[in-house]
N, C-alpha and C positions, 0 to 999 in steps of 0.2 A: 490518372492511373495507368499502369501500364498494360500493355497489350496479354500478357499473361495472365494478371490479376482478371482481367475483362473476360477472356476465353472461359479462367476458368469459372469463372461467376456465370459464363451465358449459359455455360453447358453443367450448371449446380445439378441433380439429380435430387429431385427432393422425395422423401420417404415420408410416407402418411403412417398415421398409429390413431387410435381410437380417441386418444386425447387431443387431438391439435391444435385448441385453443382453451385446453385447461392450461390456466397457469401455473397452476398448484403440481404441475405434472414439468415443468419447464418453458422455454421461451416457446412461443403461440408461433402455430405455424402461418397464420394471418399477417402479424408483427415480423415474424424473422423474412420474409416474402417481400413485404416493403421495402425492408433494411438494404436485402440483397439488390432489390430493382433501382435504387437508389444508391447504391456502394456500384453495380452497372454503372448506369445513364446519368447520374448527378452529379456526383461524388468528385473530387478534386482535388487528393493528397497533396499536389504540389503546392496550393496556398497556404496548408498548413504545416508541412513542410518547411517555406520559409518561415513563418514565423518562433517555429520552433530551432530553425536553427539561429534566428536572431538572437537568440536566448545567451548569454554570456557565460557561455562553455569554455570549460579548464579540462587540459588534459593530464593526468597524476602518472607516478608509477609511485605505487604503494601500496605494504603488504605481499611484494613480489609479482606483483600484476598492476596493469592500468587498470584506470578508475577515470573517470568523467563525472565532472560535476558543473553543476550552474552555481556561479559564483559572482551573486549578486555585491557589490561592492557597499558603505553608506557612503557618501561624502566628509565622514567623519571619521577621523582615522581610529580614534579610540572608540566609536559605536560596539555597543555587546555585540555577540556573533550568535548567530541561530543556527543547527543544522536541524532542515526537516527531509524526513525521515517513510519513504513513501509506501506502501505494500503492494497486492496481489488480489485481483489482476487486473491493476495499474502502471502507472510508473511516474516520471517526474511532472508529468500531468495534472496529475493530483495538486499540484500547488500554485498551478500558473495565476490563480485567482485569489490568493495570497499574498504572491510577489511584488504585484504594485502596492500593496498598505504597508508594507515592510521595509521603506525604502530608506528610513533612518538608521537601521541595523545591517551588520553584514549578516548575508544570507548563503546558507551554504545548500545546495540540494545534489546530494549523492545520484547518478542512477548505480541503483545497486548492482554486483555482477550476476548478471543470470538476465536483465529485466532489459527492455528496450533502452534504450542511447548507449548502452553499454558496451564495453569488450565484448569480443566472445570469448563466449567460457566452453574450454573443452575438456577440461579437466575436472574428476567428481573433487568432493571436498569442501565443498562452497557451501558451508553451512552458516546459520546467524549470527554464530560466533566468530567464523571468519570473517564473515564481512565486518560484523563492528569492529577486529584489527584492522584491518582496513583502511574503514572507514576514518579511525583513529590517526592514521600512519598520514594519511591524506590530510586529515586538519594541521596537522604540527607542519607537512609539509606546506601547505597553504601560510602557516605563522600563526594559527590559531590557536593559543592554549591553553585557553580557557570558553568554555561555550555552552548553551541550552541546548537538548534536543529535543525534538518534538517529533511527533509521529504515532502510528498504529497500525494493527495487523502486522505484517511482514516487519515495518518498519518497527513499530514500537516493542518490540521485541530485541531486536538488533539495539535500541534504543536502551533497554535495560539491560543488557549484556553487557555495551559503552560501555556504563555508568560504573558498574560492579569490576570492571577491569580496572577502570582510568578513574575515580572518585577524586583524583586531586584535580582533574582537567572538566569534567562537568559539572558545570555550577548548579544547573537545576534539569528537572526532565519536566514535558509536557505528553501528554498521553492522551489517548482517545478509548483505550481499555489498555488490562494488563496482559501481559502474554497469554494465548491461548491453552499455551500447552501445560500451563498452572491448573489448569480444571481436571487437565486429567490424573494429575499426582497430589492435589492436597484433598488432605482430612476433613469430612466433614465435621467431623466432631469435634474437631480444633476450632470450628470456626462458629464467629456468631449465627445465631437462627436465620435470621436474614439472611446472611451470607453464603450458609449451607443451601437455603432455598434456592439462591441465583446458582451454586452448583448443580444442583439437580435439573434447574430449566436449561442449564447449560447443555448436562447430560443427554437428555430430551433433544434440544438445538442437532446435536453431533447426530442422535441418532435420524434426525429425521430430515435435515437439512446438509448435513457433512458429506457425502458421499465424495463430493469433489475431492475432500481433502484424504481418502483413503486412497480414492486412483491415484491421486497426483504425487501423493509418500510412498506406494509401493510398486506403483507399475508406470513409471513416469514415462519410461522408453515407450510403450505401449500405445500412451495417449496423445503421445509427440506425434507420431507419425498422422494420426487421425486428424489431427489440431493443424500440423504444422501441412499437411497437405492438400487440405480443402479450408477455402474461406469461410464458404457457409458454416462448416461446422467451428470455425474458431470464436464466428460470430454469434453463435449459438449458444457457445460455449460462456465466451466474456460478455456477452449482451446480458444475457440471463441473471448476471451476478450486478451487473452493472444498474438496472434497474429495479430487481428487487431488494437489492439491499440500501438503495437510496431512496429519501423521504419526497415521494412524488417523481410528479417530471421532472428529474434534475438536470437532464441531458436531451439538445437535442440530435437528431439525426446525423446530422455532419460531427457531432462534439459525441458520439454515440461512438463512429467508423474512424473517428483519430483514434482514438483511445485504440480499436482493433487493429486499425490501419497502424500503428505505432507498433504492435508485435507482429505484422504479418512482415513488414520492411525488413523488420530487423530480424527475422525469424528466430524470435528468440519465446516459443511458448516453453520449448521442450525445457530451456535452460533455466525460465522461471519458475519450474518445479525442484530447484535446488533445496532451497529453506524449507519445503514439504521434506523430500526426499534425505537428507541428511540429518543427524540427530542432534541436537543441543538440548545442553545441560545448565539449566536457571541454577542461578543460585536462592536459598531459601527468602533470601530478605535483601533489598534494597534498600540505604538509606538515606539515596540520594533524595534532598529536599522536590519533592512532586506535587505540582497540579493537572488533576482528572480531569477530560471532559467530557463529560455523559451526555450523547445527543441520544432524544428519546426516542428516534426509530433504526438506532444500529442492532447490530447483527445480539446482541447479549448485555444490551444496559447493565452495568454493574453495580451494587450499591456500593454506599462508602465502606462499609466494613468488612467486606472480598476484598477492597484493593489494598484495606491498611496490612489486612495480613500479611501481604508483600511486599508494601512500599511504603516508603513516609510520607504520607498524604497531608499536603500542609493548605490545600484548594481544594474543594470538591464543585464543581461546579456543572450545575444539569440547566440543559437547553431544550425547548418545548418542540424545536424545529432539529432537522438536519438526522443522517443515515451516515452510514458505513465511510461515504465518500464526504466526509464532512468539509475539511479543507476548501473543497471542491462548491459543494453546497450553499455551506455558510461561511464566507470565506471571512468577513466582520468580526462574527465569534469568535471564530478560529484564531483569526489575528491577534482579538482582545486577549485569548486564553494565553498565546504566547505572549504576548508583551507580559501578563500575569508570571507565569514561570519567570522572564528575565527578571525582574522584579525581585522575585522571591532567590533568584540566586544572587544578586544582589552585583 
């Protein structure tokens, strides 16, 4: 680590509150204490570092801006092509433990603009919708023109945006839920009983668990600065999300501080509030051929009949293990799920 990151971790200021190791209240001030004594005195960017820059990075201009991607090759020249598809607050991390089972396919992993390994972004406009031209402009540039995508949250969003623009170029989609922003504009009444109920616990979810996503859509500038210039609170910030929303211990300490350590380098938290902060417009229905996959402890399990209202659901497939960060997690499933999607695109 470097001698600033150290300063300022030695010299953290930590602030007590009545709750400080309710977790129900956010990251334990016990927990966050460790993290930080250890991101100090243990901690050691530069091993992982290298391995991530071992990672077989491509550098694009596409869409009017660079792009970076990991662009796993198969040995087979006609192998189907996968782009997966990362979110927030993550980044191409999210798949490192996917990539070795994938090694018969070509594998494309965007980092999206806004998110760590990326450009920097200084310009607003960087919405989901831009990024999947993009990310689009990027694949043809690559020769790819035809492919699955895969992904969730931030990504799988972006992932059905693709699909609805370019339907002649994605064969199939792989998904971990459908865009979030679908809860907030569909009809319950339209929708099956079941379906309506997963809207409403959704409803509940935003009200009582959202908060992030209201700072980060409306007062992004705000939060940047708080985030972008203390560690403790960045770690505070992406810790919290990182462990509650995965299924157990998914992460340990060091695979905890890459993930952080990965937006603190690239000082890109402010910029990863793009896709909050800018508006995109779903369209009502996709009918790009899709497989769901329902891990039972993400952020809003959805049943099958929420996602047919918006997509052609041709897989539904639920898993008894694996959270938010599935990929990550269960990276077997995950794999199976995408080989299932290329499959179905045929």
């Amino acid at each position: 680590m470097t001698d600033d990151i150290r300063e300022r971790l030695h010299r953290t200021r930590r602030v007590a509150t009545p709750w400080s190791d309710d977790a129900t209240r956010g990251i334990g001030g016990t927990r966050l204490d460790a993290l930080l004594a250890h991101w100090e005195h243990g901690y050691d960017w530069a091993v992982h570092e290298r391995r991530i820059h071992e990672l077989p990075w491509r550098t694009l201009r596409a869409g009017g801006t660079e792009l970076r991607v990991i662009h796993q090759r198969s040995t087979d020249p006609g192998a189907p092509v996968v782009v997966l598809l990362h979110g927030w607050p993550d980044s191409v991390l999210r798949f490192e433990r996917v990539l070795p089972l994938l090694t018969d396919l070509h594998v494309v992993v965007p980092a999206l603009p806004g998110f760590p390994f990326a450009a920097p972004l200084t310009t607003p406009g960087m919405s989901a919708d831009r990024i999947a031209g993009i990310v689009a402009d990027a694949l043809e540039e690559l020769g790819h023109p035809r492919y699955t995508l895969s992904g969730g949250d931030v990504g799988g969003t972006v992932a059905e945006l693709l699909a609805a623009r370019h339907p002649d170029r994605v064969a199939a989609l792989h998904l971990t839920n459908t865009a979030p922003q679908r809860a907030l504009t569909a009809d319950p009444a339209r929708l099956a009983p079941d379906a309506a109920d997963h809207l409403r616990r959704s409803a509940r979810w935003f009200r009582t668990e959202g908060g992030y996503i209201a700072e980060q859509s409306t007062r992004p500038n705000t939060l940047a600065v708080a985030l972008g210039d203390s560690p403790a609170g960045l770690a505070a910030w992406i810790v919290e999300k990182l462990e509650s929303w995965s299924d157990g211990p998914a992460f340990t300490a060091d695979e905890l501080l890459t993930w952080v350590s990965a937006y603190w380098v690239t000082g890109t938290i402010g910029t990863s509030f793009a896709t909050y902060a800018e508006p995109v417009d779903l369209p009502a229905r996709i009918e790009t051929p899709t497989v769901l996959s329902v891990f039972a402890h993400d952020l809003k399990p959805e049943p099958r009949s929420y996602a047919e209202a918006f997509l052609n659901v041709r897989d539904y497939v639920e898993h008894p293990a694996g959270g938010h960060f599935a990929a990550w997690e269960q990276p077997a499933a995950y794999a199976e799920d995408v080989r299932r999607a290329v499959r179905l695109g045929g």
